[in-house]
C-alpha positions in Angstrom: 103.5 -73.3 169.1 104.1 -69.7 169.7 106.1 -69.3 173.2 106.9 -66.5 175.5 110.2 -67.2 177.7 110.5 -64.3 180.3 114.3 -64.3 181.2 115.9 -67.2 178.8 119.5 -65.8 178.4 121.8 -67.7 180.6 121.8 -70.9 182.1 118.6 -73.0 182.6 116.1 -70.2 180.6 118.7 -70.2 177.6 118.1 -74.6 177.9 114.9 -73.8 177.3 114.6 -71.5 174.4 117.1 -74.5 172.1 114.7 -76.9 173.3 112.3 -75.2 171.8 113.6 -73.7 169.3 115.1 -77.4 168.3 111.3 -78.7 168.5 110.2 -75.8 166.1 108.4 -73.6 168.1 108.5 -70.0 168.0 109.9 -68.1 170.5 109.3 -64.6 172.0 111.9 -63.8 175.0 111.2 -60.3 177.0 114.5 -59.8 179.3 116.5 -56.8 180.0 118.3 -57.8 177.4 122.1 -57.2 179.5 123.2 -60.8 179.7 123.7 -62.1 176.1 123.1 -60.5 172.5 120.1 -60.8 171.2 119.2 -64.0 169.0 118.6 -63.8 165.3 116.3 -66.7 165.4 113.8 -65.1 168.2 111.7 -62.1 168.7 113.5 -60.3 171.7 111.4 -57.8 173.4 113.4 -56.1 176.0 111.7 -54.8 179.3 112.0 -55.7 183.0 109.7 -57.6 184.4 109.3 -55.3 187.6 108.2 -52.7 185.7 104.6 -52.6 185.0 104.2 -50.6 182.0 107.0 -52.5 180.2 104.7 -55.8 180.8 101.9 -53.9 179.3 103.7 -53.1 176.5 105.2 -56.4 176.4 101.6 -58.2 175.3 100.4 -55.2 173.3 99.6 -56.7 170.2 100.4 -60.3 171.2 99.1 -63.3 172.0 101.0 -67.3 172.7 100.3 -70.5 173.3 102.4 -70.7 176.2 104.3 -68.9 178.7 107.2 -70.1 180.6 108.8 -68.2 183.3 112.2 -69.2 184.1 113.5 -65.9 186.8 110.5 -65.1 188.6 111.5 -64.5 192.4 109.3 -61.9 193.9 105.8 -63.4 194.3 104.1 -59.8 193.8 106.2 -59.5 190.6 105.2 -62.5 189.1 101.7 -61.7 190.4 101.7 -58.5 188.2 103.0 -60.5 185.2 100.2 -63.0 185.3 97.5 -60.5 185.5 98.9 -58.4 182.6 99.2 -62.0 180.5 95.7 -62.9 181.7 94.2 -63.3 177.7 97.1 -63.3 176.0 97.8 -67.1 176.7 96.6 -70.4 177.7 99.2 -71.8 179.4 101.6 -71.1 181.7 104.7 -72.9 183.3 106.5 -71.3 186.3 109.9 -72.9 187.1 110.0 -72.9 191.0 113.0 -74.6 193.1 112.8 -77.8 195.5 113.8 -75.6 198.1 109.4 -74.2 198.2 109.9 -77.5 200.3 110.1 -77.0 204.0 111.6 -80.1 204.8 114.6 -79.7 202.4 117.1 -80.7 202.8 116.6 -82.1 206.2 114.0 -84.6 204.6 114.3 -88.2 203.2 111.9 -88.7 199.8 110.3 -85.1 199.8 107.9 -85.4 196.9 105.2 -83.0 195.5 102.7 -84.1 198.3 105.6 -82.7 200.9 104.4 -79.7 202.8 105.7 -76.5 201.3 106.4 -73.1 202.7 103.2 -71.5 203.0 104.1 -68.7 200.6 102.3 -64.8 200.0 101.5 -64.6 196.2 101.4 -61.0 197.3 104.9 -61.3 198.7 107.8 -58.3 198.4 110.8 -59.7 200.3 111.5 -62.9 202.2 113.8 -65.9 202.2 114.1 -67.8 198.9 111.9 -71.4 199.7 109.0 -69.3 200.8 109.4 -66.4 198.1 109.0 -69.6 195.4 105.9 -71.2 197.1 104.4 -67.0 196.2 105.4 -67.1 193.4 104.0 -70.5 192.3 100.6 -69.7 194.1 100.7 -65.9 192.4 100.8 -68.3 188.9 98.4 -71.5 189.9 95.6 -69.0 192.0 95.5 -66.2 189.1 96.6 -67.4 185.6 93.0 -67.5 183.7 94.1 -70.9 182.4 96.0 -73.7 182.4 99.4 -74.0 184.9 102.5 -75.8 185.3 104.6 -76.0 188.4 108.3 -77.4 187.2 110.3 -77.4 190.6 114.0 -78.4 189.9 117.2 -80.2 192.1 120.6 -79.5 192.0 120.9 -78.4 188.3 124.1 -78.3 186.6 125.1 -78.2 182.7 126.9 -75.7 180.0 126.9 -72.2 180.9 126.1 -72.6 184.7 125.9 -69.2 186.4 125.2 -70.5 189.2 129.2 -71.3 189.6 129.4 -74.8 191.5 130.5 -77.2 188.5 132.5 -74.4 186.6 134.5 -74.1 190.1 135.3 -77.4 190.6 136.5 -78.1 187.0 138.3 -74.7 187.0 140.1 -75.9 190.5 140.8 -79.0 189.3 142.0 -77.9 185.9 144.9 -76.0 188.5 146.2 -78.9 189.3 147.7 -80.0 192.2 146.6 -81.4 195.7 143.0 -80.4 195.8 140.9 -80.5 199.5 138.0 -83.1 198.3 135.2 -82.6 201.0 133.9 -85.2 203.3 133.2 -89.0 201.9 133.9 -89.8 198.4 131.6 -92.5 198.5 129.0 -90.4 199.8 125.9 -91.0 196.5 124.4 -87.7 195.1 121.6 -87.0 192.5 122.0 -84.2 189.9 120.3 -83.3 186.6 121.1 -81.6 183.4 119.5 -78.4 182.9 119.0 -79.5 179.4 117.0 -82.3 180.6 114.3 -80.4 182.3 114.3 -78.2 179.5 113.6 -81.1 177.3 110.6 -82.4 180.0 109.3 -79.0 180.0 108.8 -78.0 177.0 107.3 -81.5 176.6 104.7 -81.1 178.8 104.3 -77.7 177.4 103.5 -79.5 174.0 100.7 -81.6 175.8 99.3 -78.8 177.5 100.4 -80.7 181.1 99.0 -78.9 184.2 100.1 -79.4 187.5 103.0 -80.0 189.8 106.7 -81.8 188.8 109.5 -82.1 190.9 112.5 -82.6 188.9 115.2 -83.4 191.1 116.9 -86.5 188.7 117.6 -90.2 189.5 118.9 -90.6 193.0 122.2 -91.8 193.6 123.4 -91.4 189.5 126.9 -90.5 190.9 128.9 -90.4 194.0 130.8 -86.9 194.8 134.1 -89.6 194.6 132.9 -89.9 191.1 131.8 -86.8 189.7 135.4 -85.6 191.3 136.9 -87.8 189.2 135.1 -87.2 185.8 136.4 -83.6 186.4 139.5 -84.6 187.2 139.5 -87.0 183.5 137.6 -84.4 181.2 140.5 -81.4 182.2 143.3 -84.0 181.5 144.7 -82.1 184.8 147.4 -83.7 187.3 145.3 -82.7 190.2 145.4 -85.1 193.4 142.6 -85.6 195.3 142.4 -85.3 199.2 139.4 -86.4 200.8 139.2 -84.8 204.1 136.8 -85.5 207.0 133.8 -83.4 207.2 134.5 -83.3 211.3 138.3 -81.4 210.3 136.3 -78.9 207.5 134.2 -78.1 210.3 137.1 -76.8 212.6 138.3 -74.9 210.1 134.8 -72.8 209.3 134.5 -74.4 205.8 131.0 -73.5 204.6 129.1 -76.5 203.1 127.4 -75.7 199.7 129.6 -72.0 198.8 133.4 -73.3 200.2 133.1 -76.5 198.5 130.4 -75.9 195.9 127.7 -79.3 196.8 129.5 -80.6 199.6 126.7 -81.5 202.4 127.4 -83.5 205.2 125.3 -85.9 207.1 122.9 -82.7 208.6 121.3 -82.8 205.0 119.8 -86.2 204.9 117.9 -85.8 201.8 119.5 -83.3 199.7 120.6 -86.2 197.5 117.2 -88.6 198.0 114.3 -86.7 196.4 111.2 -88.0 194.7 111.0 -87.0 191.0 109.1 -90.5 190.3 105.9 -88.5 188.8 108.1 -86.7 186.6 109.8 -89.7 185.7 107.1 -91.4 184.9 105.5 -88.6 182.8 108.7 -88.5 180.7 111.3 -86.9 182.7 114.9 -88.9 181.2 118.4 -88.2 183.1 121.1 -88.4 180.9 124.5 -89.4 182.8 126.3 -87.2 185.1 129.9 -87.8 183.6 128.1 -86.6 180.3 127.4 -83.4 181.6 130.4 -83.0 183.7 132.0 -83.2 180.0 129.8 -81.0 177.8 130.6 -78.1 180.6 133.8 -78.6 180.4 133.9 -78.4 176.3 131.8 -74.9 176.9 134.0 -73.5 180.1 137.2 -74.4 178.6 137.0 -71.5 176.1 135.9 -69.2 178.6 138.8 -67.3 180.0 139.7 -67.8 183.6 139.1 -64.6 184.6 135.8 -64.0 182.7 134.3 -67.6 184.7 131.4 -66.9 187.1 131.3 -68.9 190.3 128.3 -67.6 191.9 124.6 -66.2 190.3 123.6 -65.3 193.9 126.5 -66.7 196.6 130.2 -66.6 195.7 131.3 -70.5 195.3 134.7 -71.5 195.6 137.5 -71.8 198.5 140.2 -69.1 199.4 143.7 -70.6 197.9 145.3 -70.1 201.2 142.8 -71.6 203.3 142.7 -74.4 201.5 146.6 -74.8 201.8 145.8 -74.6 205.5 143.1 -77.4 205.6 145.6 -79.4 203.8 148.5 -78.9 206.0 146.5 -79.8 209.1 144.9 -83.1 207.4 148.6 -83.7 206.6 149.7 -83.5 210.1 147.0 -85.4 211.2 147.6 -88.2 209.0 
């Protein structure tokens, strides 16, 4: 098939284009082109998605199979894009995020019948769950053909910029007594970006249309765990020190940034979505402690300094106030 990715360079997009580039497709990216060198084995068209007349000159002269839109934010932006692609392809995926849900992560067993935030496909600014919900109803109200909805978890994987797994191995690797937030037994449910790059370009293959959450297998590790398998890949002498939600609180610790994926028990289903439909239309997890070591293998050659703990929020505790949080569980103990 021939496929356009808009964005594909880092993270989740760049899963994509191996996936299917592996399945022998060929691949058109159109990026800005600032956040990786071109590849030899695509057509890179470079242009920024905001800008109308790069789009038009973006499909000048082409035509795909498929489109699939990894970094679309603005709802009026991707609006524009689907009207420019409008008969230059048949199909067209949007990925979207869980949080189009309004009950997440407050909600037990949200699922793709859940009620979403009710989303402007004409949208300009707004928070990020309702932006997605435009942006997915700028793609399934106006794309002259078939659509895709691929709403994702808690991703993680090799070359996360988003910043939470490359923190916590990067702490870890440190060494020494570490502040592990809240209950180590408390059970979590991540995914592999490469996974739903896999199930993606999958149902791309088939042509799928319709709506996927793809938010893993619940409960496929424990934060105790996946602490752990960090702790084992970075061969570090770091000591773990689980410390009570209730004493992180007194201390302002920020859920989520502070300690990238801690959530306490305010969040009752950040770690129990439904992804059962894309489970059942091929959607395989492989294990957490897998990807916990493949990042590891790609982060280790990544100097320090050069590591990026946050695509949109900084991630990662202050040194000294996390010396402080230890000190006071100390005395407490």
């Amino acid at each position: 098939m021939r496929i356009l990715v808009i964005g594909g360079s880092v993270f989740l997009g760049r899963a994509v284009v191996e996936e299917a580039l592996a399945r022998g497709h060929d691949v058109t990216m159109f990026n800005r082109g600032v956040s990786r060198a071109d590849r030899p084995d695509v057509e890179s068209v470079h242009g920024d998605r905001e800008n109308h007349d790069h789009l038009v000159r973006l499909v000048d002269g082409r035509e795909w199979d498929a489109v699939v839109d990894v970094c679309g934010y603005t709802p009026a932006k991707v609006l524009d894009g689907v009207r420019v692609l409008n008969g230059h392809a048949s199909h067209y995926t949007f990925i979207s995020s869980i949080s189009a849900y309004k009950g997440f992560p407050g909600e037990i067993g949200v699922n793709e019948e859940s009620e979403q935030f009710p989303g402007d496909p004409e949208a300009t600014e707004g928070d990020y769950g309702p932006l997605k919900s435009g942006c997915e109803l700028a793609v399934s109200e106006n794309f002259e053909g078939g659509t895709l909805i691929v709403q994702p978890g808690l991703i993680l994987g090799p070359h996360e910029n988003v910043g939470r797994l490359p923190w916590w191995l990067t702490r870890i690797e440190r060494g020494g007594r570490v502040v592990a937030p809240g209950n180590p037994d408390r059970e979590m449910q991540l995914i592999d970006a490469r996974d739903i790059a896999a199930f993606t370009i999958a149902q791309v293959e088939k042509g799928t249309t319709g709506k996927f959450l793809t938010g893993g297998v619940p409960a496929n590790t424990t934060y105790g765990q996946w602490l752990r398998d960090c702790v084992e890949v970075t061969g570090s002498d770091a000591e773990l020190v689980w410390v009570d939600d209730a004493v992180l609180h007194e201390h302002g610790a920020q859920m989520w940034t502070e300690f990238p994926l801690w959530a306490d028990d305010s969040m009752p289903g950040v770690w129990l979505t439904d992804s059962s439909k894309a489970r059942a239309a091929g959607l395989t997890c492989r294990p957490v402690s897998e990807t916990v070591r493949d990042t590891w293998e790609w982060l280790r050659h990544v100097p320090v300094g050069e590591r990026v703990f946050g695509a949109r929020f900084a991630h990662g505790i202050d040194p000294d106030k996390e010396a402080a949080i230890l000190a006071d569980w100390d005395n407490r103990s």
